[in-house]
C-alpha positions in Angstrom: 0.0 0.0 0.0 2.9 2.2 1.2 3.8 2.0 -3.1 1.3 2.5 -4.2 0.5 5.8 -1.7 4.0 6.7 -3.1 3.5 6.8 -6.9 0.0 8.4 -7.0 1.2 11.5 -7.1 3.6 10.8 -9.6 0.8 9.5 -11.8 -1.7 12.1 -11.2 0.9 14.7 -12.4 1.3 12.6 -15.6 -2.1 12.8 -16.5 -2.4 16.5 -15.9 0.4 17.1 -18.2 -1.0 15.0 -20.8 -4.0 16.7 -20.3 -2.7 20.2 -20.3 -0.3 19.4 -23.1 -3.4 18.6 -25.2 -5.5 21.5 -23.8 -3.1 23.8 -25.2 -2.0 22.1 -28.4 -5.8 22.4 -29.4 -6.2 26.1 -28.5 -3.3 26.6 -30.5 -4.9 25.9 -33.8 -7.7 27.7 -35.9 -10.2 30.3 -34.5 -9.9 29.2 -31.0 -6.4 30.6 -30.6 -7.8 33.4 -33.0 -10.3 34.3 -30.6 -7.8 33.8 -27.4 -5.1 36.2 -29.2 -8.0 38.7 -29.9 -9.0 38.5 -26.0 -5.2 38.8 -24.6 -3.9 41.4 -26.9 -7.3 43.4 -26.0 -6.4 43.3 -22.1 -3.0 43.9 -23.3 -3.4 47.3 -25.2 -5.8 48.4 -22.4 -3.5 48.3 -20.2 -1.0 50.6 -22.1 -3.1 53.3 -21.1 -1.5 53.2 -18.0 2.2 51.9 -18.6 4.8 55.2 -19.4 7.6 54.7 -22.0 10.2 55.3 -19.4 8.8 52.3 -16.9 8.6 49.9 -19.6 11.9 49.8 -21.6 15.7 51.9 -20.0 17.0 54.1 -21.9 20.4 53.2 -21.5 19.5 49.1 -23.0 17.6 51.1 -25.9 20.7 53.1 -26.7 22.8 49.8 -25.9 20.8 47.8 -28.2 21.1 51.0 -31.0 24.8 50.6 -31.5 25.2 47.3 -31.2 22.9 46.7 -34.2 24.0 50.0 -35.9 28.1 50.1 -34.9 29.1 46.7 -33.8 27.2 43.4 -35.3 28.9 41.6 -37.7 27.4 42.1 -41.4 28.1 38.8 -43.2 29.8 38.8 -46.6 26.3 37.7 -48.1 25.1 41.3 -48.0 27.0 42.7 -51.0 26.6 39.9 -53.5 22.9 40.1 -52.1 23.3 43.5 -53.6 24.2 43.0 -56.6 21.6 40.5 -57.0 19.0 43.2 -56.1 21.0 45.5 -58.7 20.2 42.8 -61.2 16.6 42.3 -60.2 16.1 45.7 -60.8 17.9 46.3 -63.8 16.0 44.0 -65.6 12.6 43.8 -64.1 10.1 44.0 -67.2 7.7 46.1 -65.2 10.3 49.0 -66.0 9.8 49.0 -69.5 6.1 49.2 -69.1 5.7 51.8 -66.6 6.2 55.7 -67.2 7.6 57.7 -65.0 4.4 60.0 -64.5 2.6 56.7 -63.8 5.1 56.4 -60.3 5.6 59.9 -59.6 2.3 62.2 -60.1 2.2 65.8 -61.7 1.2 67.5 -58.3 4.2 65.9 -56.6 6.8 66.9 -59.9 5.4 70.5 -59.7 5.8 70.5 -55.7 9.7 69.4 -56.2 9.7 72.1 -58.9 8.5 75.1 -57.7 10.4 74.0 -54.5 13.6 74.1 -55.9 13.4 77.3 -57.8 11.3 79.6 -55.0 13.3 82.7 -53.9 16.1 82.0 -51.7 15.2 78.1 -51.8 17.4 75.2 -52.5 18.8 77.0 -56.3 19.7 79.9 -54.8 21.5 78.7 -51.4 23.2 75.8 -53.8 24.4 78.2 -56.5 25.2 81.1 -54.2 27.6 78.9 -52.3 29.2 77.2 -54.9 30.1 80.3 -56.9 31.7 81.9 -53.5 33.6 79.2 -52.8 37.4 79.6 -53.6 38.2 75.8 -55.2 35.2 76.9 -57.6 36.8 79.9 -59.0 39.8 78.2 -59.4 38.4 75.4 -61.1 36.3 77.8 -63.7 39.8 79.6 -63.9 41.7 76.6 -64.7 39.2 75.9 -67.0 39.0 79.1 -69.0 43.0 79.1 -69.2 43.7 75.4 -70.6 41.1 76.2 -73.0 42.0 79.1 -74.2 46.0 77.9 -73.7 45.3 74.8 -76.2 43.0 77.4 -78.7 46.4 80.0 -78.8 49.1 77.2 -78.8 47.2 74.5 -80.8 43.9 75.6 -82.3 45.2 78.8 -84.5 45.6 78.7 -87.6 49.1 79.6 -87.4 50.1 76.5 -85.7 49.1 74.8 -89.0 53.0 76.3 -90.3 55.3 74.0 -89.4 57.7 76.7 -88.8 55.3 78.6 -86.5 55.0 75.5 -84.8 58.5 74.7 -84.3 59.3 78.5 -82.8 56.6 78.2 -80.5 57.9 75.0 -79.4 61.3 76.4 -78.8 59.7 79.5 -77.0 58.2 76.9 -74.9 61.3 74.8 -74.4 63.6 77.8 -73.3 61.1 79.2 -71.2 60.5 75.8 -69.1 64.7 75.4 -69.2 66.4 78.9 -69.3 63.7 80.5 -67.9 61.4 78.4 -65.4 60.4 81.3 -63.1 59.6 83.6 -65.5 57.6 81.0 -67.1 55.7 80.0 -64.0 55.5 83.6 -63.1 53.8 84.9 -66.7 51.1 81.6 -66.3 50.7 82.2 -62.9 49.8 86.2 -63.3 47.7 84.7 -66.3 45.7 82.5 -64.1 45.3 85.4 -61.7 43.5 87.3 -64.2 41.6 84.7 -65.2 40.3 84.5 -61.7 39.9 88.0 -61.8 37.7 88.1 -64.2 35.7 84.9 -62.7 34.9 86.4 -60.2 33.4 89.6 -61.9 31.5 87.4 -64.3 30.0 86.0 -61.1 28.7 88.6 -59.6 26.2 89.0 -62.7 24.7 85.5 -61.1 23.2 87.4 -58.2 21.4 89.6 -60.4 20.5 86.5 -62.4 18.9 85.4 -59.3 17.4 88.2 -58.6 15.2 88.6 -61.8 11.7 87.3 -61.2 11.8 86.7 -65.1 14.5 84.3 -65.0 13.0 82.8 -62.1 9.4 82.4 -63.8 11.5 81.2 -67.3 13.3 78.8 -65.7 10.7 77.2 -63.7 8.5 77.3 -67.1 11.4 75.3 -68.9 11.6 72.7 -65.9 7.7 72.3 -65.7 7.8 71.5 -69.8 11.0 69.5 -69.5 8.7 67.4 -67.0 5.8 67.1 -69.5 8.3 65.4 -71.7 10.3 63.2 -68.8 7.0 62.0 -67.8 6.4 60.1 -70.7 9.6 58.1 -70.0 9.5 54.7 -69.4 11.4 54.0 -66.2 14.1 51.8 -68.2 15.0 55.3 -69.4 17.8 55.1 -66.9 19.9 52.4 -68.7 20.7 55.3 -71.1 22.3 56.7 -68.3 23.1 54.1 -66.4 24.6 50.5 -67.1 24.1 47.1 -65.0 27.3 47.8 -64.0 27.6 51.1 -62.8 24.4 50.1 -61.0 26.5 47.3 -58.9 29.1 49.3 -58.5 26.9 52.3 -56.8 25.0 49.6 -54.2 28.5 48.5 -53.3 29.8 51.4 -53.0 27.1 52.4 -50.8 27.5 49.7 -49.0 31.1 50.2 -48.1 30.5 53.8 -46.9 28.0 52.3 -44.4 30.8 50.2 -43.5 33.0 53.0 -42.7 30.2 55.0 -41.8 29.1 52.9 -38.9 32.6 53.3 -37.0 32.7 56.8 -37.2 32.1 58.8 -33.6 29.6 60.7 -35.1 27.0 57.8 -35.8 27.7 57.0 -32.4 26.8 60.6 -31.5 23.5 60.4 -33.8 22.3 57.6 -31.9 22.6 58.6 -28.5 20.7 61.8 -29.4 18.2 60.4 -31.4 17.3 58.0 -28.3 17.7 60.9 -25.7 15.5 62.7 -27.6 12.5 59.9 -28.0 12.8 59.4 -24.6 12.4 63.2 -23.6 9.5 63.6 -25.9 7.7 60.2 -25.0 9.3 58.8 -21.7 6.5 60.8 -19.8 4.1 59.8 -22.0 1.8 56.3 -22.3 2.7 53.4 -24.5 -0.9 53.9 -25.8 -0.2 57.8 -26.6 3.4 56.5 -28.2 1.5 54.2 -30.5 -1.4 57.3 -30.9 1.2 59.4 -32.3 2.8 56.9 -34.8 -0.5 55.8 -36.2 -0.9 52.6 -35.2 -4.5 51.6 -34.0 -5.4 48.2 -32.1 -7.4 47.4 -35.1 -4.2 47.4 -37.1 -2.0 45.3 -34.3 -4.9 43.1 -34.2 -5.6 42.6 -37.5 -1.5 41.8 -37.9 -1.1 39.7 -35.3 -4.4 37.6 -36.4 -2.6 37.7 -40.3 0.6 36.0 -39.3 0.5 34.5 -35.9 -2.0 31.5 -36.5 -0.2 30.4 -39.6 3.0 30.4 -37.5 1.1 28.6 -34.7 0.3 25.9 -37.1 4.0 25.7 -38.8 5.1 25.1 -35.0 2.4 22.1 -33.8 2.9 20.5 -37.1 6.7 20.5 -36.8 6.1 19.7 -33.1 8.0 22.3 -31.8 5.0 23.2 -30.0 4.2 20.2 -28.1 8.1 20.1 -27.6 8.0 23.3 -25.5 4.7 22.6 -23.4 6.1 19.0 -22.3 9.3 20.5 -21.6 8.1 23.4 -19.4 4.7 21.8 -17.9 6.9 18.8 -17.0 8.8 21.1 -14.4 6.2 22.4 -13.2 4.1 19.1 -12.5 7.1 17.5 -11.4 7.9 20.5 -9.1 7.9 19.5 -5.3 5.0 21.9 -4.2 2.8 20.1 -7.4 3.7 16.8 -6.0 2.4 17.8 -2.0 -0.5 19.4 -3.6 -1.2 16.1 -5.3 -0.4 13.7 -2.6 -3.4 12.4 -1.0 
């Protein structure tokens, strides 16, 4: 009797597994779990109400979690070829040579970008204003200007044509880069200086340009039209532009710069603030208001969570990694000490 006393308990906890085991692995399936995810995510959500950011997740683990993701995980060599892959997909995707470009990007949303771009002191202005100031810009248009007009004088004339003419210019050339090397550096360099000189009067007419409504109205006119015609593009209208290569390239490329990118200090910096920031703005504030603010409703969480979680529900029981996990964990408790008094008669 003393046995049998003994292994009751034992037994009874065996059946109550079995029992809970099978409890579960039915309201796991079809709109029984359904109906229980609608129920818990509804007491959920209400409670959000009353949760603030700043009690449910630290700020320091959100920024931890930032850069580790952003600065210091490992990005597996599969990423670029994936790339290039992509690169490929797009390149070649038939829907390109189908589709216009007006037919992706609307006429009020060209004309926005437009009129954007060339309102008074708006993006033209600021861009051209600051390139034109800039020092390396003038010396690039001088530098410009000069070769140009150095290869019309030396090469381009018609006197060059003389092979005599040629040959004494040569010699001029010769004696002033031997015998003479300062004054020849000096004459190209007081050359170049006046060059920039007059850069940098011609310039100054840009201001004006700016300034003139009418060019402002013309140009815009000539951008809006251009438009009339680029929306009539198919989208494979890049290739003319752009090959499958120099597409692959330019996502590898971009794709290195992250990888530099990410190590940088100032990434780093970016995150911090960024998280600082959301937690300054929201931390006082309710999970539910977080979500209020971001546009997510419960009917859209709901109706998510009801699109993908049964289906995954059923991928689990039928690979039996469902029942694996409720045996493993009901099986402690049932076999827990404090089960086992409970159970002993």
């Amino acid at each position: 009797m003393a046995k049998t006393a003994a292994t009751a308990p034992k037994d009874l906890a065996s059946q109550l597994l079995e029992a809970e085991v099978a409890f579960w692995l039915l309201n796991l399936k079809g709109k029984r779990f359904q109906a229980m995810l609608a129920d818990e995510l509804g007491y959920v959500l209400d409670r959000f109400e009353h949760i603030l950011l700043k009690d449910a997740v630290d700020q320091k683990k959100v920024k931890a979690t930032a850069q580790r993701y952003a600065v210091e995980m490992e990005i597996g060599g599969a990423i670029p070829e994936l790339f290039g892959e992509i690169a490929n997909r797009i390149f070649e995707f038939p829907a390109s040579r189908t589709t216009k470009i007006g037919e992706v990007v609307s006429d009020s949303i060209a004309t926005e970008f437009i009129e954007k771009i060339f309102e008074q002191d708006g993006v033209l202005d600021h861009a051209v204003t600051n390139i034109r100031n800039s020092t390396p810009f003038r010396h690039f248009l001088s530098d410009v200007i000069f070769t140009v007009l150095k290869d019309y004088v030396f090469e381009q004339n018609n006197l060059m044509k003389f092979t005599s003419v040629a040959s004494s210019t040569r010699k001029v050339r010769e004696w002033l880069s031997t015998k003479a090397p300062d004054l020849s550096e000096g004459l190209e360099d007081r050359v170049r200086n006046l060059m920039e000189s007059g850069v940098k009067s011609s310039l100054e007419m840009v201001d004006e340009t700016l300034d003139n409504e009418q060019y402002r109205e013309n140009a815009m006119n000539s951008a809006l039209a251009f438009w009339d015609v680029v929306r009539e593009w198919p989208l494979t209208a890049y290739r003319d532009y752009l090959t499958e290569q120099d597409l692959q390239e330019f996502m590898v490329m971009g794709y290195e710069f992250w990888l530099e990118f990410r190590n940088t200090e100032y990434l780093k910096s970016c995150i911090d603030l960024g998280v600082d920031f959301f937690f300054e703005k929201y931390g006082e504030q309710s999970l539910q208001d977080l979500l209020d603010d971001i546009g997510v409703t419960r009917e859209m969480i709901l109706e998510e969570v009801d699109h993908y979680i049964p289906d995954l529900a059923a991928l689990l029981i039928k690979e039996g990694v469902a029942e694996g996990f409720l045996r493993r964990n009901l099986q402690r408790f049932y076999s827990s000490k404090k089960v086992q008094d409970l159970l002993a008669p």
